[in-house]
C-alpha positions in Angstrom: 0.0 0.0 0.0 2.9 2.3 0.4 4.4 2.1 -2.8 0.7 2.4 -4.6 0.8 6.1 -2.1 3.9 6.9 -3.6 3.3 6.2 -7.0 0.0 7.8 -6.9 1.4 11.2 -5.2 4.1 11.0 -8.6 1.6 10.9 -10.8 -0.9 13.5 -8.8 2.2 16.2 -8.9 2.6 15.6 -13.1 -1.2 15.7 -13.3 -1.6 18.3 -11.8 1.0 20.1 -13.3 -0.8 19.7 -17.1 -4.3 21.2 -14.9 -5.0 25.1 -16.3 -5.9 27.4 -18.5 -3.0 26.7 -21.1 -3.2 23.4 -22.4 0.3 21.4 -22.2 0.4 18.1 -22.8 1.7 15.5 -20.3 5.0 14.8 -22.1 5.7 18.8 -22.4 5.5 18.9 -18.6 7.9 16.0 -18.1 10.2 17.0 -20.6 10.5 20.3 -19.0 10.9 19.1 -14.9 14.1 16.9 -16.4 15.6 20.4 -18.4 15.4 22.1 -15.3 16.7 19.3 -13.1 19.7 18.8 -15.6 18.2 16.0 -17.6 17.5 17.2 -20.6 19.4 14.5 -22.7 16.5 12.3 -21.7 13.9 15.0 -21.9 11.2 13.3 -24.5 10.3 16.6 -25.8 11.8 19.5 -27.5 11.9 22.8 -25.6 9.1 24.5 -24.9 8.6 28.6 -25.6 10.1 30.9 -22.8 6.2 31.7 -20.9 5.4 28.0 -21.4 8.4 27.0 -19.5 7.8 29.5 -17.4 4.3 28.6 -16.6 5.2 25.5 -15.7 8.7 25.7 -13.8 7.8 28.8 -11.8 4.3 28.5 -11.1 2.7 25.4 -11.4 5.6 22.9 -10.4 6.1 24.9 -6.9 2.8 25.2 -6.5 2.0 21.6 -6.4 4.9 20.6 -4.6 4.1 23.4 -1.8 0.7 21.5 -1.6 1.9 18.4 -1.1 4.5 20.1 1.6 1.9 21.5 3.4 -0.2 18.1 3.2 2.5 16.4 4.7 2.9 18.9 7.6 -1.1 19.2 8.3 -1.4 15.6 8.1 1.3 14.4 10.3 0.9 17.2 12.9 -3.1 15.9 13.6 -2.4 12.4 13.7 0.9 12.9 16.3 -1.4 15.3 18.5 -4.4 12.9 18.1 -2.6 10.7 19.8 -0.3 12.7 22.4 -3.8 14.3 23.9 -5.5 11.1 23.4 -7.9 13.5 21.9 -9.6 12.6 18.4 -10.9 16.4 17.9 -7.5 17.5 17.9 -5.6 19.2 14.7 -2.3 20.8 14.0 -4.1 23.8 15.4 -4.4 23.1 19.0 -1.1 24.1 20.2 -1.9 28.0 19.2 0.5 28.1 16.3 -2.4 29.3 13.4 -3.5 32.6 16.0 -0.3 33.2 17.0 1.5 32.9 12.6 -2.0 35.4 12.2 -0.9 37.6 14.4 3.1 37.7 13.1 1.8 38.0 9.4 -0.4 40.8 10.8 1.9 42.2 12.3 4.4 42.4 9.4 1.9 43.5 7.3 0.2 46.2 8.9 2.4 47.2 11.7 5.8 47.2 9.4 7.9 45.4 12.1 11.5 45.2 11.1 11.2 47.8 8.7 9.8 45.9 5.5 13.0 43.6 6.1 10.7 41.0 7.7 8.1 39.1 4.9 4.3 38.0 5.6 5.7 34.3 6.0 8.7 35.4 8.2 6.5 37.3 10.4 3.9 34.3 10.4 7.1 31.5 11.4 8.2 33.5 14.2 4.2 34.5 15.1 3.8 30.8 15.6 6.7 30.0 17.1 5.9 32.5 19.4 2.7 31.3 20.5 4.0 27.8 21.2 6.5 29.1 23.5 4.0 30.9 25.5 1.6 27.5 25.4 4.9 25.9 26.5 5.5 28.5 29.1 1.9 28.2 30.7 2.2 24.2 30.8 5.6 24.5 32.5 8.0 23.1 29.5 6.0 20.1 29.1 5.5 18.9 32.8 2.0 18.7 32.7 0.2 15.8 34.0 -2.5 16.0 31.7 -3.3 16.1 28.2 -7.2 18.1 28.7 -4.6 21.2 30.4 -2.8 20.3 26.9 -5.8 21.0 25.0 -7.6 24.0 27.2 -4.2 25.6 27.2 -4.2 25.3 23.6 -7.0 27.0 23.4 -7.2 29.8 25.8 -3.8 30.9 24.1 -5.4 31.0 20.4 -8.2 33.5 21.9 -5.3 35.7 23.1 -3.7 35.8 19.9 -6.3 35.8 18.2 -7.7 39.0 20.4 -4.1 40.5 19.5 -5.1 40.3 15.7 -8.0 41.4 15.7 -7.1 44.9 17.9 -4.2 45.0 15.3 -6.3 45.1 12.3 -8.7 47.7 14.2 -6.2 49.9 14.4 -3.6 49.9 11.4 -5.3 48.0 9.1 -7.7 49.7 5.9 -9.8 47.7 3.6 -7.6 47.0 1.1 -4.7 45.6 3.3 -7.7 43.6 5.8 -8.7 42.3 2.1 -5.8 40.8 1.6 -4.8 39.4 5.3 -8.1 38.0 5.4 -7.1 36.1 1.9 -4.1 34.9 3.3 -6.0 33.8 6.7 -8.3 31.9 4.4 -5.2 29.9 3.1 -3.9 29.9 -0.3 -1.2 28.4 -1.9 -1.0 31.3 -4.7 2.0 32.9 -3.8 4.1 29.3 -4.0 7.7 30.6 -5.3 10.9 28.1 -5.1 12.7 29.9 -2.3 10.1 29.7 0.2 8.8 26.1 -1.0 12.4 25.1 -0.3 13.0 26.7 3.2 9.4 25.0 4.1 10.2 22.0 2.2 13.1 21.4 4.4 11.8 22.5 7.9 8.9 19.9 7.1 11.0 17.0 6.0 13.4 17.3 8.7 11.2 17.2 11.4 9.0 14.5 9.7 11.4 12.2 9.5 12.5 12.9 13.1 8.7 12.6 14.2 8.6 8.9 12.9 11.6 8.0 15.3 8.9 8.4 18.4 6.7 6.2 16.7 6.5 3.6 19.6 6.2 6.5 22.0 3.1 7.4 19.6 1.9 3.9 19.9 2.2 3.9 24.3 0.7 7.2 24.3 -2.7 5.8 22.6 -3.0 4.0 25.9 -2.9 6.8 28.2 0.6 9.2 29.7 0.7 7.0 32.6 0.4 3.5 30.5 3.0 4.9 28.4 5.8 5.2 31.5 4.7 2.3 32.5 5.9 0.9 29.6 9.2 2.3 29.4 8.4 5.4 27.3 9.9 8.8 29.4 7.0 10.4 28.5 8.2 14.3 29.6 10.6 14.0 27.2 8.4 12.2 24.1 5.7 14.4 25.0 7.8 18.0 24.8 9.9 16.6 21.7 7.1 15.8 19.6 4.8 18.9 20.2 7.9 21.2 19.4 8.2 19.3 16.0 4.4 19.2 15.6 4.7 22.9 16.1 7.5 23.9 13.9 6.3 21.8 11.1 3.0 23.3 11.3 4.1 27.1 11.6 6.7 26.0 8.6 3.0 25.3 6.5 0.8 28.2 8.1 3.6 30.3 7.2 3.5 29.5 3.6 -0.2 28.7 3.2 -2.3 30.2 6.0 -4.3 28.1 7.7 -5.9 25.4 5.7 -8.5 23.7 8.3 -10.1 20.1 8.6 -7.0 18.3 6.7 -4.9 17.5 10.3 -8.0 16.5 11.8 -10.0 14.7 9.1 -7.2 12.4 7.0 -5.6 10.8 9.7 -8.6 9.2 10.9 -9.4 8.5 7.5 -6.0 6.7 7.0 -6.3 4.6 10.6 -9.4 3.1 9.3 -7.2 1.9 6.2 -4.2 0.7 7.7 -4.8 1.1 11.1 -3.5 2.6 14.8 0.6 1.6 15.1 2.8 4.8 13.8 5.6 3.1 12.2 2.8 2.6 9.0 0.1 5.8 9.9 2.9 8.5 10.2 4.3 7.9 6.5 0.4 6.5 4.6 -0.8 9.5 6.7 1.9 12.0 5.3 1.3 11.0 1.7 -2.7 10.9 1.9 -2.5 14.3 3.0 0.1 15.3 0.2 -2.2 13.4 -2.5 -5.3 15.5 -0.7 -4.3 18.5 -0.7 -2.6 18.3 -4.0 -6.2 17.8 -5.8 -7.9 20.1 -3.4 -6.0 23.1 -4.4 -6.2 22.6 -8.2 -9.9 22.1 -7.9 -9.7 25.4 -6.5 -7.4 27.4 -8.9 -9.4 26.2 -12.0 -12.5 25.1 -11.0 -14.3 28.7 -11.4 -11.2 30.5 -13.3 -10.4 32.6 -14.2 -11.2 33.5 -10.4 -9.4 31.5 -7.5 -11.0 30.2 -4.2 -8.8 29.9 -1.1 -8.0 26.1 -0.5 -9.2 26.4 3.1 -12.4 27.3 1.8 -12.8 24.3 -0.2 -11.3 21.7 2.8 -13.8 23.5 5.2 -16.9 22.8 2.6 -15.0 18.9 2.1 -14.3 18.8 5.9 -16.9 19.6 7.4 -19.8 17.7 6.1 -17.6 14.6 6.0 -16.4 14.9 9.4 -20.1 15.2 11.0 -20.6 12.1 9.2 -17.8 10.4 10.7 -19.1 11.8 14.0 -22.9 10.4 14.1 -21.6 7.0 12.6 -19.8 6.7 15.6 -22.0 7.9 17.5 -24.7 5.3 15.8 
């Protein structure tokens, strides 16, 4: 089943390379991905004209790949929180990192901190990052005896941040720059450019990879904190470890993206049902579900009504939503 997820994310980034308004044909596309990776003795195709290649290398190919980047980080951030609060409600969200990247990009925006040297995405990485220290701060470093403080915590410090926008915007902002915060808030992966798909791209990959090493801690915590030490797992240490990678790999996404909702919280379950509860195989199906996911999502939404664009949050929230209240009063049945 992993190899069919792998292939299948392959063949959704060429496919959904060829998707828009200028029609390219499937062996243009690959012929133009091995030019610009240095193969073009192989390429299949001749050379394309400068705005075709252009289309493709600049726009469309980062785009897709942030997509899957940001898939990835959603995806793998829910399921590790899911089962670190032992809470299946929870998303990549509940640590405060979303209210407190709004209130950095905010910030930058409106405010001008760092005198324009700072960008929206800059200002959004360190906004989150912010916001998880002071969740970190009011949990004592991770000492915390229980996952609901976890959880409320989470929460209470998203209204603060999310209080701090909002006086922000009343006071700096006009209607043209609230228009466009409120656009990135939405989530959109519009702006995709190769130096910031890169810096996210890495941030993400390196701490995925080091999130799978706690898998069996994953696997012990789905019985309970105290179950978990009981079985060997120094749980203080798991537990702090894996919400500071959950947290940077999630402020790496919101920070190029926004916040795109419902993916964290709806795929992994999605994927348990599939191939079920032990890490070692959910951490790495889950990762390239939510890839594949939000891959498709997004280019239903920058062609679907073109030549205007939707935000992709918009169009996970109308997914999410109905098909997560299904999933609710099913199990509730």
């Amino acid at each position: 089943m992993f190899v069919t997820a792998v292939v299948v994310l392959l063949v959704s980034i060429v496919a959904a390379t060829l998707v828009g308004t200028a029609n390219i044909s499937p062996i243009d596309v690959v012929s133009t991905i091995l030019r610009h990776l240095g193969l073009g003795a192989i390429a299949p195709a001749e050379p394309l004209p400068d705005l075709l290649d252009a289309l493709i290398w600049q726009s469309r190919v980062p785009r897709v790949l942030l997509a899957a980047a940001v898939g990835i980080a959603l995806t793998v951030s829910g399921t590790v929180l899911q089962s670190v609060t032992r809470n299946p409600l929870a998303d990549p969200y509940l640590l405060g990192v979303s209210s407190g990247a709004s209130t950095g990009a905010v910030v930058v925006l409106l405010v001008g901190v760092g005198g324009g040297a700072l960008s929206l995405s800059a200002g959004a990485f360190i906004g989150a990052l912010g916001s998880f220290a002071v969740l970190m701060l009011l949990i004592g470093g991770g000492r915390v005896s229980s996952a609901a403080r976890v959880v409320l915590t989470g929460v209470l410090v998203s209204q603060f941040f999310a209080a701090i926008t909002s006086v922000v915007l009343m006071i700096n902002g006009d209607a043209n720059s609230t228009r466009g915060f409120t656009y990135w808030l939405l989530g959109s992966l519009g702006g995709a450019r190769w130096q910031p798909l890169i810096v996210a791209g890495l941030v993400i990959l390196a701490g995925v990879i080091a999130i799978q090493f706690f898998a069996p801690a994953l696997d012990a915590f789905t019985f309970g904190w105290d179950s978990a030490a009981a079985l060997g797992v120094n749980v203080t240490a798991a537990r702090v470890w894996l919400m500071i990678l959950t947290a940077i790999i999630t402020a790496a996404a919101v920070a190029a993206s926004g916040a795109i909702g419902f993916i964290g919280l709806l795929v992994p379950h999605a994927v348990r049902i599939l191939v079920g509860p032990m890490h070692r195989t959910l951490l790495p199906m889950a990762a390239l579900t939510g890839a594949i996911f939000l891959i498709w999502v997004d280019t239903f939404a920058r062609t679907a009504f073109a030549p205007n664009e939707l935000p992709v949050g918009v169009i996970t929230a109308l997914i999410g939503a109905p098909a997560f209240a299904l999933v609710l009063r099913k199990a509730g049945s």
